[in-house]
C-alpha positions as CSV (number, residue, x, y, z in Angstrom):
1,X,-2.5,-33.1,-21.3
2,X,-3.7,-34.5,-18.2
3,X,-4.1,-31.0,-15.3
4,X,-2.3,-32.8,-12.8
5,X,0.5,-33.8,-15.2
6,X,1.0,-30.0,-16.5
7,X,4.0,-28.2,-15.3
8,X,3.9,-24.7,-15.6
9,X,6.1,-21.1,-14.5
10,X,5.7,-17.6,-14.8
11,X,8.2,-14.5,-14.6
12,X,7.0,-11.8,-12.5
13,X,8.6,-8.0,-12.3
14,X,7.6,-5.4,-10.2
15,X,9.2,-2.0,-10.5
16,X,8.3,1.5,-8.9
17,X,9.0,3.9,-11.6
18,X,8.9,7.3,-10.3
19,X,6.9,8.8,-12.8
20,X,5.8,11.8,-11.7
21,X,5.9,13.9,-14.7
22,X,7.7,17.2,-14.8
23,X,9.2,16.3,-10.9
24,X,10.8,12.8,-11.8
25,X,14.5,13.6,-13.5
26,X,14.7,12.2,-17.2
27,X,11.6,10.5,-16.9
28,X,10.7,10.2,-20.5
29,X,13.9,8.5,-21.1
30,X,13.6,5.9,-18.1
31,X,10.5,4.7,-19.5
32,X,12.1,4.5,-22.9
33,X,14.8,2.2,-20.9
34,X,11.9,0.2,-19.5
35,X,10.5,-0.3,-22.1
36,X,13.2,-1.7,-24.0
37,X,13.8,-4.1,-20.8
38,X,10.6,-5.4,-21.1
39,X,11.0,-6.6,-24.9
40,X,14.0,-7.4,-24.3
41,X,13.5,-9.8,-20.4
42,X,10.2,-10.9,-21.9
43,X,8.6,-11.3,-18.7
44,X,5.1,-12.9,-18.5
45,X,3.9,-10.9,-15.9
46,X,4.9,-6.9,-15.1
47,X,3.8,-4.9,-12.0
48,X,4.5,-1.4,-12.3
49,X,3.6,1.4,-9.7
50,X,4.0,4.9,-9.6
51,X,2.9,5.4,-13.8
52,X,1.3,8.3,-12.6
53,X,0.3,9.7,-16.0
54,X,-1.9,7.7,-18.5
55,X,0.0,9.2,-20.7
56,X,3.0,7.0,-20.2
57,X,0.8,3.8,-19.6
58,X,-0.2,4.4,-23.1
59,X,3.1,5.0,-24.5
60,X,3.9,1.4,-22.4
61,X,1.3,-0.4,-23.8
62,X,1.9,0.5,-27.6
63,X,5.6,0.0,-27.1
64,X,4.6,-3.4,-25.6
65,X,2.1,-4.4,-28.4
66,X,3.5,-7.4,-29.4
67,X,5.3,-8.6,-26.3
68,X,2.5,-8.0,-23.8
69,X,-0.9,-8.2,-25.5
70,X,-2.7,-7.4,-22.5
71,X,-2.5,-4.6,-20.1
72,X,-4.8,-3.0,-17.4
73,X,-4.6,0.6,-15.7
74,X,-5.7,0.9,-12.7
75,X,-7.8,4.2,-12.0
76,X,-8.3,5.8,-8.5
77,X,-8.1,9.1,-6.5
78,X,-7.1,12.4,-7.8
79,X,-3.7,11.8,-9.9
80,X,-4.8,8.4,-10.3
81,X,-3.1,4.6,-8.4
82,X,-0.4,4.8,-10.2
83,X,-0.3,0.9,-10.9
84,X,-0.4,-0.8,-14.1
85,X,0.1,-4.7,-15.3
86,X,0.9,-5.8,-18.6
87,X,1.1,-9.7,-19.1
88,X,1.4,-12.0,-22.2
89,X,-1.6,-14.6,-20.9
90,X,-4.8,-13.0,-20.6
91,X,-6.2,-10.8,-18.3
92,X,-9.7,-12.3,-17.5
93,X,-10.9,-9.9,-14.5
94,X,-10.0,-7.0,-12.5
95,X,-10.7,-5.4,-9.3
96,X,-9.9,-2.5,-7.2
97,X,-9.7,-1.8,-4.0
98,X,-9.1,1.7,-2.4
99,X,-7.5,2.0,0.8
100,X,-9.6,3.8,3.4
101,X,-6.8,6.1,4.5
102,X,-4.0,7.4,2.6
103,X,-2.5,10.1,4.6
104,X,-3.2,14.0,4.6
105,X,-4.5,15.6,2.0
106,X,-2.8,19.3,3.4
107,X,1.1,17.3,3.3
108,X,1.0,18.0,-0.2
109,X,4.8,17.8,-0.6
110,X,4.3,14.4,-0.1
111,X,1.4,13.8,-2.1
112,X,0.3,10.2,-0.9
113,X,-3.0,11.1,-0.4
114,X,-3.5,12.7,-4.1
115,X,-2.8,9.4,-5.1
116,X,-5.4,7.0,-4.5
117,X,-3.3,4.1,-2.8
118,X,-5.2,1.3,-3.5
119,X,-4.5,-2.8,-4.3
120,X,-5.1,-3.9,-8.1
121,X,-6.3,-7.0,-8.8
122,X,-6.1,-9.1,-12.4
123,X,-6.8,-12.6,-12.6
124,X,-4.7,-14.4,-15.2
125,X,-5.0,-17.7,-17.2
126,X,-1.4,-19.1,-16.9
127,X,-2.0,-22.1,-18.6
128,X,-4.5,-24.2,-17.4
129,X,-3.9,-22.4,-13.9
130,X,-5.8,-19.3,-12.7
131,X,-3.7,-17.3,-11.1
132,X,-4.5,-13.9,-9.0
133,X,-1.9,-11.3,-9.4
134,X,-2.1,-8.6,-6.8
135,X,-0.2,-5.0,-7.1
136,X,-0.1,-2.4,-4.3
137,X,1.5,0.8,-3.5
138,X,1.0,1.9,0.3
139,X,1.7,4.8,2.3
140,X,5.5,5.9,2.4
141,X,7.1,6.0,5.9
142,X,8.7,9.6,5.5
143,X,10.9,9.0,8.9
144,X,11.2,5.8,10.8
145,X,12.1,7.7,13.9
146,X,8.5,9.7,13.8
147,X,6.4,7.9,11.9
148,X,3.2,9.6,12.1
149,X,1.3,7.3,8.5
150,X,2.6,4.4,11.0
151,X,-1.5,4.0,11.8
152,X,-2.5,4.6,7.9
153,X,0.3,1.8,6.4
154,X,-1.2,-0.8,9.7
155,X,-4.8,-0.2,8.3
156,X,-3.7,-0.4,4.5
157,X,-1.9,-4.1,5.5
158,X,-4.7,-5.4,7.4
159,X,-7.3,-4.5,4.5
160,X,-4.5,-5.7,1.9
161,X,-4.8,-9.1,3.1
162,X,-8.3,-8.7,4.0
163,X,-8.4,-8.2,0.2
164,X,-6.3,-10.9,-0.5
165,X,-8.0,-13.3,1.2
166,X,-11.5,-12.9,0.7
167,X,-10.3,-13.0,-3.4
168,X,-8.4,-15.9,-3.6
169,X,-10.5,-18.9,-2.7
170,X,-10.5,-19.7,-6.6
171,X,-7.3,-19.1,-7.3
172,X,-4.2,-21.8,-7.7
173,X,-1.5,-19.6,-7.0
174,X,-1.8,-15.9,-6.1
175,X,1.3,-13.5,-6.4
176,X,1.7,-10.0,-5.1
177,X,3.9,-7.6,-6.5
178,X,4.6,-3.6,-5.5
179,X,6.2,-1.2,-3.2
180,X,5.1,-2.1,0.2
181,X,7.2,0.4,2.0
182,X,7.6,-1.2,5.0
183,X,11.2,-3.3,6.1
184,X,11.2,-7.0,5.8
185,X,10.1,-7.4,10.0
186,X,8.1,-4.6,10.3
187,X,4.7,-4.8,12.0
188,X,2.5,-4.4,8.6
189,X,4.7,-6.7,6.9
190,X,4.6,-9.5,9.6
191,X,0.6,-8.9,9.6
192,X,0.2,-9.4,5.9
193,X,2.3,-12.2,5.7
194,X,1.2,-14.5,8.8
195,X,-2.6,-13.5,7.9
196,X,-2.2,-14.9,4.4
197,X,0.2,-17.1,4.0
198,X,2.1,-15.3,1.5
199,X,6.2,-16.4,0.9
200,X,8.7,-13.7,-0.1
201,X,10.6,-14.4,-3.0
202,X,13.7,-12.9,-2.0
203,X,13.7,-15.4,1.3
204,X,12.5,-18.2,-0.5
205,X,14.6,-18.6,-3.8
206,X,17.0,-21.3,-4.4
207,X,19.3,-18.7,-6.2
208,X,19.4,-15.2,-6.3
209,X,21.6,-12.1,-8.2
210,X,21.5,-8.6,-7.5
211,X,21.7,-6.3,-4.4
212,X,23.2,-7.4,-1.2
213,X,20.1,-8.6,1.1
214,X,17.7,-8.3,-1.8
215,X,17.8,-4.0,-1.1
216,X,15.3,-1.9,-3.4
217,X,16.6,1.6,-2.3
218,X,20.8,1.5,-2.4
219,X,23.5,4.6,-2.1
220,X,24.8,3.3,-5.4
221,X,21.5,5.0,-6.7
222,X,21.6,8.7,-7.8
223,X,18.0,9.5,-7.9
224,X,18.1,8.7,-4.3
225,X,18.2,11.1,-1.3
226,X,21.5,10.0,0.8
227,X,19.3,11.4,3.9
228,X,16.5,9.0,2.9
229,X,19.1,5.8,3.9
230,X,21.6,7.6,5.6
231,X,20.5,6.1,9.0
232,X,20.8,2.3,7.2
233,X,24.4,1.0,6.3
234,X,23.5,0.0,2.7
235,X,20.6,0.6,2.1
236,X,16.8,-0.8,2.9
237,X,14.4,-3.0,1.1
238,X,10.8,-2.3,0.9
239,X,9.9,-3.3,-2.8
240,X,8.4,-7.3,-2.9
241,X,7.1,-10.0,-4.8
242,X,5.0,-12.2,-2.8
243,X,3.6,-15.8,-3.4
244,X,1.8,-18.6,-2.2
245,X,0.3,-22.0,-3.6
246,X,-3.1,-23.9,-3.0
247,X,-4.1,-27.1,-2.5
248,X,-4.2,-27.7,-6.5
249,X,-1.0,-26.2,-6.9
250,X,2.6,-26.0,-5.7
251,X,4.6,-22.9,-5.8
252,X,8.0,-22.7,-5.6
253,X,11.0,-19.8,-6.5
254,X,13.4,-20.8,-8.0
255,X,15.8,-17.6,-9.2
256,X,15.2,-14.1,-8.1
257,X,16.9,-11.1,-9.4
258,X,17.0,-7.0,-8.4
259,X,19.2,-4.4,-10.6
260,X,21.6,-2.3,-9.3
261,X,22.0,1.1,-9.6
262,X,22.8,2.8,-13.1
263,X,21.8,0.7,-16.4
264,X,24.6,-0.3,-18.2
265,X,25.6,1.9,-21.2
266,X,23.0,4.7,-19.4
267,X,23.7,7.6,-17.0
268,X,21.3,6.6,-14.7
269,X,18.8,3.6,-13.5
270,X,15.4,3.0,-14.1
271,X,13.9,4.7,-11.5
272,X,14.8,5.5,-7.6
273,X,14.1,1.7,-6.9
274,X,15.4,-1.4,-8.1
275,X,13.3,-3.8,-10.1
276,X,12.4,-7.3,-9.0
277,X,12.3,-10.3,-10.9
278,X,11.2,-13.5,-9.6
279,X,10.9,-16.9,-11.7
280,X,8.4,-19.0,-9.7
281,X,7.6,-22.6,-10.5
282,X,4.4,-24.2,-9.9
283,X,2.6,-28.2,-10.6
284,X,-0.9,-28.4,-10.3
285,X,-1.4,-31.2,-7.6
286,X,-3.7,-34.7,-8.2
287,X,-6.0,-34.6,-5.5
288,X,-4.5,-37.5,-3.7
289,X,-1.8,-35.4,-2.9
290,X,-4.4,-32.3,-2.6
291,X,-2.9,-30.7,0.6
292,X,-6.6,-30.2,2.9
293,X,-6.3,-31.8,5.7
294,X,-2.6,-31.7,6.5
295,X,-2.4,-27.7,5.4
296,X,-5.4,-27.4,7.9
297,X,-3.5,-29.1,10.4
298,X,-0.5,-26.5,10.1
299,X,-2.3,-23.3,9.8
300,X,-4.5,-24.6,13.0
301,X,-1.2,-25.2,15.1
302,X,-1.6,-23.4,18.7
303,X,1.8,-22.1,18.2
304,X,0.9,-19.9,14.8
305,X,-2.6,-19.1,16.0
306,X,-0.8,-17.9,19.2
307,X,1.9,-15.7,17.3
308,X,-0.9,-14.0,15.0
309,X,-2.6,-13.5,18.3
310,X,0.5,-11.3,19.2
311,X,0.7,-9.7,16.1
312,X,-3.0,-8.7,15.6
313,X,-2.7,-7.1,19.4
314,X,0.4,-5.0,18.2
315,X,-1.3,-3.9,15.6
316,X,-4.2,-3.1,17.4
317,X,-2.5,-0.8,19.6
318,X,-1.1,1.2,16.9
319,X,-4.2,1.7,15.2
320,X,-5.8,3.0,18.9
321,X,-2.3,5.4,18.7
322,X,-3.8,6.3,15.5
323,X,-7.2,6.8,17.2
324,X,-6.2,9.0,20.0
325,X,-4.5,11.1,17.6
326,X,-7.4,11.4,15.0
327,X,-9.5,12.6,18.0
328,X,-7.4,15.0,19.1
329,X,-6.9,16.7,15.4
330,X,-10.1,16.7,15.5
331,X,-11.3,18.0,18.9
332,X,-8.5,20.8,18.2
333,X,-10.6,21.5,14.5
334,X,-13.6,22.3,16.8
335,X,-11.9,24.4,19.3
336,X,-10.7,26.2,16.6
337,X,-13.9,26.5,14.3
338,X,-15.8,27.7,17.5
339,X,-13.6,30.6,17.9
340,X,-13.4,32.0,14.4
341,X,-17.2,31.6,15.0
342,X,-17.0,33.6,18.2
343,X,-15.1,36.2,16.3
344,X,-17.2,36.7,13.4
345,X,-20.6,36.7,15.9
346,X,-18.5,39.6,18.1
347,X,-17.7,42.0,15.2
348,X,-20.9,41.8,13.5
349,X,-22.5,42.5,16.7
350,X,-20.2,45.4,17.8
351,X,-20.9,46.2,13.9
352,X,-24.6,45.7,14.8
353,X,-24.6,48.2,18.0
354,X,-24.2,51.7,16.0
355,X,-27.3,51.1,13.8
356,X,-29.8,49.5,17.3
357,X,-28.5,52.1,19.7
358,X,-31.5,55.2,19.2
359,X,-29.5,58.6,18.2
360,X,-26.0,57.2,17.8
361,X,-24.3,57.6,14.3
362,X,-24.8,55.2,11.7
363,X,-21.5,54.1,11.1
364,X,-19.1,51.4,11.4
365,X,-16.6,51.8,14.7
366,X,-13.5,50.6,12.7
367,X,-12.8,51.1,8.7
368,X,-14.9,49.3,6.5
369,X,-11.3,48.1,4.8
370,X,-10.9,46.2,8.2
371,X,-14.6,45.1,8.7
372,X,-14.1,42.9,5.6
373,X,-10.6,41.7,6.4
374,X,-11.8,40.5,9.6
375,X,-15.0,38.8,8.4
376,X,-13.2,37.2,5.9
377,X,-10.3,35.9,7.5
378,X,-13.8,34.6,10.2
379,X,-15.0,32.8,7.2
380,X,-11.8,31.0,5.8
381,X,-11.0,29.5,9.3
382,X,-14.5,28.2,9.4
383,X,-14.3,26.8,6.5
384,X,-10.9,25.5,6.7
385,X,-11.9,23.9,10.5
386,X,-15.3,22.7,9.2
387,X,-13.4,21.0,6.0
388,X,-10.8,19.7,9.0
389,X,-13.2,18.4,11.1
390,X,-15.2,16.4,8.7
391,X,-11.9,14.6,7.5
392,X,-10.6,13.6,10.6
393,X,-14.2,12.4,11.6
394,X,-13.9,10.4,8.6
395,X,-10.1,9.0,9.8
396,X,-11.3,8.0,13.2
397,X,-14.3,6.2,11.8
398,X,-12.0,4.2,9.3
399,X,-9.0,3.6,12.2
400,X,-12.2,2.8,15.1
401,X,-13.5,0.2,12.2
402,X,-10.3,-1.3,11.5
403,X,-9.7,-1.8,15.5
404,X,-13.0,-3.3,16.1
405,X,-12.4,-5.9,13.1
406,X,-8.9,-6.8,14.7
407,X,-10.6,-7.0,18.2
408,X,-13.1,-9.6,16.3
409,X,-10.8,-11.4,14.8
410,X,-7.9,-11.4,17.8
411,X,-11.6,-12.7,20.1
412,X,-11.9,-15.5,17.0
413,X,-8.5,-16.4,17.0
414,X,-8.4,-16.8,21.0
415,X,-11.2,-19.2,21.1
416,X,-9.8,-21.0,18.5
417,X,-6.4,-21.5,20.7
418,X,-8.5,-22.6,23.4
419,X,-9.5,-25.6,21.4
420,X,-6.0,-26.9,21.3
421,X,-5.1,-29.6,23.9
422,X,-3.5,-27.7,27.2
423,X,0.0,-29.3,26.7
424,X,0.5,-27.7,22.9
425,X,-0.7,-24.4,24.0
426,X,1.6,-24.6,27.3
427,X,4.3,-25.9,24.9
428,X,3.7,-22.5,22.4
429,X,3.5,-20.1,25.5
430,X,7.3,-21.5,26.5
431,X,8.3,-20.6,23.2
């Protein structure tokens, strides 16, 4: 059959699955359920995040055998990325990326940073398309009203699609799948978006069945913490499937579905999220109808160049926030390290001044008990402030890089607006 004849789809599911072993309730049995979802839906393409234990990728994987012959595990940080993809077409490459921050690594009751967030990359043979599936987990948000990862979850978008697009030159269609844990207008999820091109599924679908507005975290859930939504009237939506086509290939949605709350004929759901699935549609185009020099046109309008413009700025000045902060935990480190420095130098010298002073007693002037007590509690904050500074030195390197590519790229974009002709860029200004 002729490429440019070939018609071709693929079912994508994404699901978070809250598998933190020994924390997650009935966690052995959810992935049981999932499991038997996945046999059962047959889906050609699933996304999972949060499989935090090999030990339950495994037990996928054989339970999947025959329905999903290929499978890859993504490995990062301390606990590991926590995302895995198992697909029935084959898996010819992978790649991953590690996000350069990823939270604190003293919040450990929220554990982020343990993790490893990082973006997964497989490239599949869907027929005679190559397609590059992408699957993320970044930073959660905590509280919207004092969002201090607000900085980290900026960075982790702009090097998402920094990743995304320096990847996908080859690719006919490219799909991204995972808990991005950010709302559908938020400022990472506007950046990733309008810097790549990417369609959400849930917006773009011709039909769709499940949660009202396409929500991922709903009351209906019992896994979930009422305080966690209570601000929102239903519920939020942070879990996506992203697409986009090329100029060889259309792309197009066609039915999305979410679950909603408990599983049918089970106590409770899946997981604390709701699963996606998203049928997309795609035809590999002849190349008289190869989309180059019209889809140059679009992208190059003054009016999107101008809006990504706007965007990249805001995003800029949350990653200096970010900055300003870094240096400040990190000036405080020093402050902080110098004194228990101070401290230790004073009591070995007033230790020291029995044993130089000629005649006076060799002993210590306070117990010995103490003496210790005090030099070790010295050490620990030096260490502690050392370990402290060297972190945040590392953060404000990462968040200073990340600003000066967006200032690069925010100079790049500018001169490209001035290219337009003075009427379209007065006409996108208005607007």
């Amino acid at each position: 059959m002729d490429r440019r004849d070939s018609v071709s789809s693929i079912r994508v599911f994404s699901l978070n699955c809250w598998g933190v072993r020994y924390l997650s309730k009935h966690c052995a049995e959810r992935y049981g359920m999932i499991a038997d979802l996945l046999q059962r839906e047959k889906h050609d393409v699933v996304l999972l995040q949060e499989v935090w234990s090999e030990k339950d990728y495994l037990f996928l994987k054989k339970k999947l055998a025959n329905s999903h012959v290929h499978s890859h595990y993504f490995q990062s940080g301390v606990i590991g990325s926590g995302l895995a993809i198992f697909s029935k077409h084959r898996i010819q490459d992978t790649l991953l990326y590690r996000y350069s921050l990823n939270g604190y690594p003293y919040m450990v009751h929220h554990g982020d940073w343990f993790g490893g967030k990082a973006v997964g990359l497989a490239v599949v043979n869907v027929g005679a398309m190559t397609a590059n599936v992408y699957l993320t987990h970044l930073h959660a948000e905590y509280s919207r009203e004092r969002d201090v990862y607000l900085p980290h979850r900026v960075v982790q978008a702009w090097e998402l699609q920094q990743f995304i697009r320096h990847t996908s030159a080859g690719a006919d269609v490219v799909i991204l799948g995972g808990d991005l844990n950010m709302h559908p207008q938020d400022l990472g999820n506007r950046l990733l978006k309008s810097y790549t091109g990417l369609r959400d599924a849930f917006a773009d679908a011709g039909h769709f069945e499940g949660c009202e507005d396409g929500l991922t975290l709903i009351l209906d859930n019992p896994f979930i913490s009422k305080h966690v939504i209570a601000p929102f009237e239903k519920g939020i939506r942070i879990d996506y499937i992203l697409f986009k086509g090329s100029c060889r290939a259309d792309i197009q949605c066609s039915t999305m579905y979410t679950t909603k709350g408990s599983v049918p004929g089970h106590p409770f759901p899946y997981s604390d999220h709701e699963a996606l699935t998203a049928d997309l549609h795609f035809d590999a185009l002849a190349p008289s109808e190869a989309c180059g020099d019209s889809r140059a046109r679009s992208c190059d309008r003054a009016q999107e160049v101008a809006q990504l413009v706007d965007i990249l700025t805001e995003a800029r000045t949350e990653v200096k926030v970010g900055v300003h902060c870094a240096r400040r935990m990190r000036d405080t480190a020093t402050r902080t390290g110098i004194m228990g420095l101070a401290l230790l130098l004073l009591e070995l010298v007033i230790a020291a001044v029995p044993w130089l002073a000629p005649g006076a007693q060799k002993t210590l002037p306070f117990p010995l008990t103490s003496f210790y007590l005090l030099a070790a509690l010295c050490l620990a904050i030096l260490l502690c402030t050392t370990w402290l500074y060297v972190f945040y030195s590392m953060e404000l390197k990462s968040l200073q890089g990340t600003e000066d590519q967006m200032r690069l790229a925010v100079g790049g974009l500018q001169e490209k607006l001035r290219g337009f002709p003075v009427v379209e860029q007065q006409e996108s200004v208005g607007k």
